[in-house]
C-alpha positions in Angstrom: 0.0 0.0 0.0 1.3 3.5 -0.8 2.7 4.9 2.6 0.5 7.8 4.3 3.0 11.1 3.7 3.2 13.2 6.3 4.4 17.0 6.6 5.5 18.7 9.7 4.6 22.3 11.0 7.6 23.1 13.5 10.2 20.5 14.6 11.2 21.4 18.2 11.1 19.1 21.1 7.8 17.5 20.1 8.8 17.8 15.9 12.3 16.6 16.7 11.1 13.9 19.0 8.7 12.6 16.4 11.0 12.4 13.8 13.7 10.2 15.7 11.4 7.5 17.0 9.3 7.5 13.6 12.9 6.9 12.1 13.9 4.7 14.7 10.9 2.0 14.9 10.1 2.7 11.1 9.8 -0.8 10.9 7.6 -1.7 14.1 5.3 1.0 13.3 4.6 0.1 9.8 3.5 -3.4 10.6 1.0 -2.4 12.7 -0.3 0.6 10.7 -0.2 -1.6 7.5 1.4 0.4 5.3 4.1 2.8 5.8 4.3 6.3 7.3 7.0 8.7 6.4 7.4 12.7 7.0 7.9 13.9 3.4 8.2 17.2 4.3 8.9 20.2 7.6 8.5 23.3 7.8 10.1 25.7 10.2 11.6 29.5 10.4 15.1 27.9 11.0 15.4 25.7 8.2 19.1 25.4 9.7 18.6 23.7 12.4 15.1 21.2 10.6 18.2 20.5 8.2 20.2 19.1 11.0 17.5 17.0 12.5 16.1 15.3 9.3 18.8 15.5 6.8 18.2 14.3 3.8 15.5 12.3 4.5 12.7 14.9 4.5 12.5 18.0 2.4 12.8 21.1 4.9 11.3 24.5 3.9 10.2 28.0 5.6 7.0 28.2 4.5 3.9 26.1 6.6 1.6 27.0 3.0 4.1 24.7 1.3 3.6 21.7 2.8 -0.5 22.5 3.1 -0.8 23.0 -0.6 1.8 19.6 -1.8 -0.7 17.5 -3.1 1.5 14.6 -1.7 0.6 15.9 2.0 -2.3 12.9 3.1 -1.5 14.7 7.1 -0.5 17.4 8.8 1.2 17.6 12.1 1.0 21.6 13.5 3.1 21.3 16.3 3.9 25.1 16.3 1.2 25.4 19.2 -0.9 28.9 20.4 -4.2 30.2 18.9 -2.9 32.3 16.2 -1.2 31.2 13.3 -1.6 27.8 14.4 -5.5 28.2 14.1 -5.2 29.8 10.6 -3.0 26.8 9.2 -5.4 24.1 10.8 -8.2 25.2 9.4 -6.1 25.3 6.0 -4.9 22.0 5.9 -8.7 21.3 6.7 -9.9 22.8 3.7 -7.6 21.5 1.5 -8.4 18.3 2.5 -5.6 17.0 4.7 -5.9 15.0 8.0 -4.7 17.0 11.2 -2.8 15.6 13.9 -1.9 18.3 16.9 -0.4 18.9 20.0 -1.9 21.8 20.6 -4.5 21.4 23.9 -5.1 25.4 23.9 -5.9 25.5 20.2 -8.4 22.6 20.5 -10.0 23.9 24.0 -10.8 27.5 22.7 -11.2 26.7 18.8 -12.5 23.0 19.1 -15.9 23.4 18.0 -15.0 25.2 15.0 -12.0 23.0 13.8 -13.8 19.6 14.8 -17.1 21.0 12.6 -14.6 21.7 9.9 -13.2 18.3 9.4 -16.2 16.9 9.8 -17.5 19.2 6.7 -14.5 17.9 4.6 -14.2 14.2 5.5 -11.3 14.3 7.2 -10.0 13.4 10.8 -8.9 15.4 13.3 -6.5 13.6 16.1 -4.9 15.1 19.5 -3.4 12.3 21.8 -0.7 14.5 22.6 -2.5 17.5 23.4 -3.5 16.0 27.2 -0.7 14.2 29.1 1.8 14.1 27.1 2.7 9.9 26.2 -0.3 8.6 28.4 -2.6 7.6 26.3 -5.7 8.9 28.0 -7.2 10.1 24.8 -8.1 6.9 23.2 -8.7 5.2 26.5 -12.0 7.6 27.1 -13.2 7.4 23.5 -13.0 3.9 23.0 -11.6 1.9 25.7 -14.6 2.8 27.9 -17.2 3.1 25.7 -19.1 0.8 27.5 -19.4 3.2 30.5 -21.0 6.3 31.7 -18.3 8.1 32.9 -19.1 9.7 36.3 -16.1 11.5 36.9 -12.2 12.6 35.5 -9.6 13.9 37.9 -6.2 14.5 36.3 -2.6 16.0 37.3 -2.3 17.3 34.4 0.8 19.9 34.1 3.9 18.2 35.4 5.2 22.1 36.2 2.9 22.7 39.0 2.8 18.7 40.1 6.9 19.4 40.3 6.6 22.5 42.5 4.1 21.6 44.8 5.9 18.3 45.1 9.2 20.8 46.4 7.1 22.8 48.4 5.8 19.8 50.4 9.0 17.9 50.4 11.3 21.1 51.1 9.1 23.4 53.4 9.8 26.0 50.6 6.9 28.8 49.6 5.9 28.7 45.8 8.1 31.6 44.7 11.4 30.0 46.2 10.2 27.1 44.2 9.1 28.7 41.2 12.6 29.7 40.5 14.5 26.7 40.7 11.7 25.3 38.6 12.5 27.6 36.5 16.7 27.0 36.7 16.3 23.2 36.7 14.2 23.4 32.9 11.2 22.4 34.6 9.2 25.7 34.1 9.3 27.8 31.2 10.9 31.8 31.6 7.1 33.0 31.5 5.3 30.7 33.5 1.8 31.8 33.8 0.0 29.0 31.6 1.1 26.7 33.9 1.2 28.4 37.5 -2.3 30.2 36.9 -3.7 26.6 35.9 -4.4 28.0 32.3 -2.4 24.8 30.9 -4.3 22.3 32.6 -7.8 23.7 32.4 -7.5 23.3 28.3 -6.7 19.6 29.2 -9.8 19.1 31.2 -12.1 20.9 28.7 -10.9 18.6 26.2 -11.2 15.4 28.9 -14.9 16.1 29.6 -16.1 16.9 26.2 -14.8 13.1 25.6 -15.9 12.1 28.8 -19.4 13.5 28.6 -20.0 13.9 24.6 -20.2 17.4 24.9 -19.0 20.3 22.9 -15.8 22.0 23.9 -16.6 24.8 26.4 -13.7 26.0 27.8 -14.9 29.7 28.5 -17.2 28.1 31.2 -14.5 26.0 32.9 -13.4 27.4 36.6 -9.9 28.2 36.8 -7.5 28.7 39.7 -3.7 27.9 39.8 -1.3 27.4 42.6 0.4 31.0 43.2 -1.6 31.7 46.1 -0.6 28.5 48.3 1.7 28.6 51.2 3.7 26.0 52.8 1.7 26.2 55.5 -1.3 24.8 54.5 0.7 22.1 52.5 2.1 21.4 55.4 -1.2 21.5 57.6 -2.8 19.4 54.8 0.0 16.8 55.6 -0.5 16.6 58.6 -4.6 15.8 58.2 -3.5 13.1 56.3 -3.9 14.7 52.5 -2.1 16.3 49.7 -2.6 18.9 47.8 -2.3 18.4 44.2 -3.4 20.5 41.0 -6.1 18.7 40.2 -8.6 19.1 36.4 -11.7 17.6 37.7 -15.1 17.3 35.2 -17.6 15.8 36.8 -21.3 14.5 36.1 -24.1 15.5 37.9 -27.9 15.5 37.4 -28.3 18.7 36.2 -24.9 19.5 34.2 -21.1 19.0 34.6 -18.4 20.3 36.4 -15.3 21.6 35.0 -12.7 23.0 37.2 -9.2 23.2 37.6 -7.6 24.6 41.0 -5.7 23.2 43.7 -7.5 20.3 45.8 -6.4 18.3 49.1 -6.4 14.2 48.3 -6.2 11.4 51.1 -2.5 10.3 51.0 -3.9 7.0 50.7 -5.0 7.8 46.9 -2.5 6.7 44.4 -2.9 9.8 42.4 -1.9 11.6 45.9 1.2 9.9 45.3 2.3 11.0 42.0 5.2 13.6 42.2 7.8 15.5 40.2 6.7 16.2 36.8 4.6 13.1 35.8 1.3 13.2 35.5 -2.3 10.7 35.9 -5.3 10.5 35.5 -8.4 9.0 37.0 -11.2 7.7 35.5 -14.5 6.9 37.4 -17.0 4.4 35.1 -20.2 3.4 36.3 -18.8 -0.5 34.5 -15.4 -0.3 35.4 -15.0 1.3 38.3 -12.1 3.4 39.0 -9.3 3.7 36.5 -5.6 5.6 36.2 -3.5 6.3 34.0 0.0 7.4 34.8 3.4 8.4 32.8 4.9 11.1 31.5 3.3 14.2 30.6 5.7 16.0 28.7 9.2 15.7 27.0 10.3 14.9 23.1 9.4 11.3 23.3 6.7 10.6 25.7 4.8 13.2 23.4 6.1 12.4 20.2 4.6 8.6 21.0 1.3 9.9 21.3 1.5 12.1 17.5 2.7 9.1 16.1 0.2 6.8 17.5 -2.3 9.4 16.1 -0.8 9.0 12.9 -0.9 4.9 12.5 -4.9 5.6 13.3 -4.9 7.8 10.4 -3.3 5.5 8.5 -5.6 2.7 9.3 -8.6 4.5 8.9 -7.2 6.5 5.7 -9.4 4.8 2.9 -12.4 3.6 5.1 -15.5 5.6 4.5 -15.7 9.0 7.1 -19.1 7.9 8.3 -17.2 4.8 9.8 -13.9 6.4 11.8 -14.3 7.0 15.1 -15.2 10.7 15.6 -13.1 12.9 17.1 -14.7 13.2 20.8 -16.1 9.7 20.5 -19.6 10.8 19.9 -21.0 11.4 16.4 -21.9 15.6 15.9 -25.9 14.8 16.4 -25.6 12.9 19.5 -23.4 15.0 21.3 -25.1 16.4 25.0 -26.7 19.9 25.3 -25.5 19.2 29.4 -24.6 22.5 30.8 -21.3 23.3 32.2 -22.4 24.4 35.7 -21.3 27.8 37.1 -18.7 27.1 40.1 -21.0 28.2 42.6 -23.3 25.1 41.5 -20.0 22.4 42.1 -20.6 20.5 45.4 -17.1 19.7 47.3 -16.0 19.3 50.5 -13.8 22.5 51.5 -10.6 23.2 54.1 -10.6 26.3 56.0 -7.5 27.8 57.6 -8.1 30.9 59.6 -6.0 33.1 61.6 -8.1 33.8 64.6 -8.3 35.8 67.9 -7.4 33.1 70.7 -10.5 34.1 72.4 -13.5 32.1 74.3 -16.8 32.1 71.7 -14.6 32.5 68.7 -15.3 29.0 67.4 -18.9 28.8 68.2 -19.9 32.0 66.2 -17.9 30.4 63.1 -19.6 26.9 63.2 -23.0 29.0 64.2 -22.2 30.7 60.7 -21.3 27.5 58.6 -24.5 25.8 60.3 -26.6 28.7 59.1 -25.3 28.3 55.3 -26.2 24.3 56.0 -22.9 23.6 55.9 -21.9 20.4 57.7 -18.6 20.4 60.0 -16.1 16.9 59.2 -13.4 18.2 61.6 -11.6 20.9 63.5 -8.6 21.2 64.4 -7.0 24.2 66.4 -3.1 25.0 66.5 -1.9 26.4 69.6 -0.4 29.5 69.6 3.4 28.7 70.5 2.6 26.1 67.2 2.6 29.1 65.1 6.0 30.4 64.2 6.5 33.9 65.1 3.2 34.9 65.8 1.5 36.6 68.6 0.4 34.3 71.4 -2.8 35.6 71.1 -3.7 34.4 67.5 -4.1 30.6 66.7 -4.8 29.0 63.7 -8.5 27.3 63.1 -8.3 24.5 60.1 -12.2 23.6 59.3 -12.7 20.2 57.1 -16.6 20.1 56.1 -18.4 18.0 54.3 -20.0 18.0 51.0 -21.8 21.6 49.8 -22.4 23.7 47.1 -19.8 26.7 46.6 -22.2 29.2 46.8 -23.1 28.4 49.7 -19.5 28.4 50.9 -18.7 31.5 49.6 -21.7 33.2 51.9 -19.9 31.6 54.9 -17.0 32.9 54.5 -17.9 36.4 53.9 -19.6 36.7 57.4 -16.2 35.1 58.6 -14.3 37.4 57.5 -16.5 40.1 58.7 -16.2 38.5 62.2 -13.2 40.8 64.7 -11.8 37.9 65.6 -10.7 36.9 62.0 -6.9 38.2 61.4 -6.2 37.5 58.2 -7.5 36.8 55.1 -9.5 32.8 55.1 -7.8 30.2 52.9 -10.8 28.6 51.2 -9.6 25.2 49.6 -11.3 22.1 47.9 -11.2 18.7 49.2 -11.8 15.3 47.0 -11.8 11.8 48.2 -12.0 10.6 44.6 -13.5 7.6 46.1 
């Protein structure tokens, strides 16, 4: 059979990457495609340095239009990630009737709808396993290896930068700006960090797990967002002691009347494997009404780990290549009419269980007005715990810290508690309001 050509938009760590282990298990990978896949051309501003990585073996220009408009092109791999340009060339390679593989989580989470509507339209298949966690293929395992489930629930670390700092934080006693830096020194976190650290990165990775999960459209403008710049070592450390960690967690979640999508930091028993996953890898778990509770762990970033799951996108391409497009497997799993009008709920719909940690006047009636104020929101107390004065470093004798675990309740609700709190004299500081998960 005539091998599927392929042409390459941008050959950095993921291009690169792709290119060496096509070339390395060449062989491998062309038995179980069935027919051979070879990149035919790349394109990249330095065509210097796209020389030095293919050689010969590829022809290398500037130009991303060149490779669109080769009629040769069967699939293009954009891999030169953001929403600009990279939208534009998509949607190009779209019209002219080539298959897409990307990388490119934020493109797919803002643009989704559009560029999945598009393909449709032309007959051609859009494919992102390495847009969410990296080599784990986590992708495929929602759209077809649990098709026989409703998913209830997907929690993921899902941005190995954060999952490496607050793994320093908690191992080291450091706060997040001591940490950020040597993130930053060691290669783990880029010079502008924000994607990552505001929880932006992540948050595109969810959108994209739910609409899978759930069969519904792409909706990352309603997804909740919070990232880890505002935690402390002290309530890592307080969190530790409870018996949880906390971990940057994309949760979508089914309920009756819509999902949850959120992405912020979230305090997991210890005893949870995911609570267990450090440094820079990342997993995911999987809650199936069938199956139970799955995870998937690996790597979730790096030239290889990613470059497996773009080339694994290709040999489905190249398997599906002459079927009819009425009988691939659609890109979220879920043909376009059956998809779910479900509504993303608005955060202060989510129901979690919350940690408290407030700085309070170490005073007699303190503690009653603030469980007289939860219990007047309905919110239902799990635990309290109270460090002594002389327990907190360098502070005033008279000031103790109050940490409040509560059980299940809707944010909203929450969020009126804590504003008579804070109102309260005896409140020193600003509350830390922070979302537990059993994930049971």
């Amino acid at each position: 059979m005539r091998p599927v050509k392929v042409g390459l938009l941008g050959i950095g760590t993921v291009g690169g990457g792709t290119f060496t282990v096509l070339s390395r298990n060449q062989e491998e990978i062309r038995r179980r495609a069935g027919r051979g896949i070879e990149i035919a051309m790349v394109a990249d501003l330095n065509t210097e340095r796209a020389k030095e990585v293919v050689g010969d073996a590829a022809q290398v220009v500037a130009d991303a239009r060149a490779v669109i408009a080769n009629p040769e092109i069967d699939v293009v791999v954009e891999l030169i990630g953001g929403y600009g340009i990279a939208k534009a060339l998509v949607l190009e390679a779209i019209a002219a009737g080539k298959h897409v593989v990307t990388a490119n989580k934020a493109l797919l989470a803002v643009h989704g709808t559009e560029i999945f509507a598009a393909a449709r339209d032309k007959g051609v298949m859009v494919a992102f396993e390495a847009a969410v966690a990296g080599g784990i293929p986590i992708i495929k395992a929602l759209r077809e290896g649990l098709t026989a489930n409703q998913i209830q629930w997907v929690a993921g670390i899902i941005n190995g930068t954060t999952n490496f700092i607050l793994s320093e934080m908690r191992d080291k006693g450091l706060d997040f700006d001591v940490v950020l830096k040597e993130a930053q020194r060691l290669g783990y976190a880029e010079a502008d960090p924000t994607f990552d650290i505001e929880g932006v990165d992540a948050a595109h990775k969810a959108t994209l797990l739910s609409a899978i999960a759930f069969g519904v459209p792409v909706q990352f403008d309603k997804a909740h967002v919070e990232g880890i710049t505002k935690l402390s070592a002290t309530d890592i450390k307080y969190a530790e002691q409870l018996g949880y960690r906390i971990k940057l967690l994309g949760i979508a979640r089914r309920r009756d009347n819509g999902i949850e999508l959120r992405t912020h930091p979230t305090l997991v028993p210890m005893r949870r494997l995911i609570a267990n996953v450090e440094g820079a890898m990342n997993a995911v778990l999987v809650q199936g009404d069938a199956v139970g509770t799955t995870m998937y762990y690996g790597k979730g970033a790096g030239s290889e780990p990613t470059a497996s799951a773009v080339i694994a996108d290709l040999v489905d391409i190249a398997r599906q290549i002459d079927a009819p497009a009425a009988s691939r497997v659609p890109a979220l799993g879920f043909k376009a009419d059956q998809l779910s009008t479900l509504p993303i709920l608005p955060i202060e719909e989510v129901i979690t269980a919350f940690y408290l940690r407030l700085r309070v006047a170490d005073q007699t009636g303190v503690l009653a007005k603030l469980t007289g104020i939860l219990a007047e929101q309905g919110i239902s107390i799990d635990a309290v715990i109270q460090r002594e004065a002389d327990e907190v470093s360098g502070e005033d004798g008279n000031q103790t810290d109050l940490m409040i675990l509560t059980h299940d309740t809707k944010e909203g609700a929450m969020n009126k508690a804590l504003t008579a709190m804070q109102a309260l004299p005896t409140v020193l500081a600003p509350i830390v309001k922070l979302r537990k998960e059993e994930l049971a």
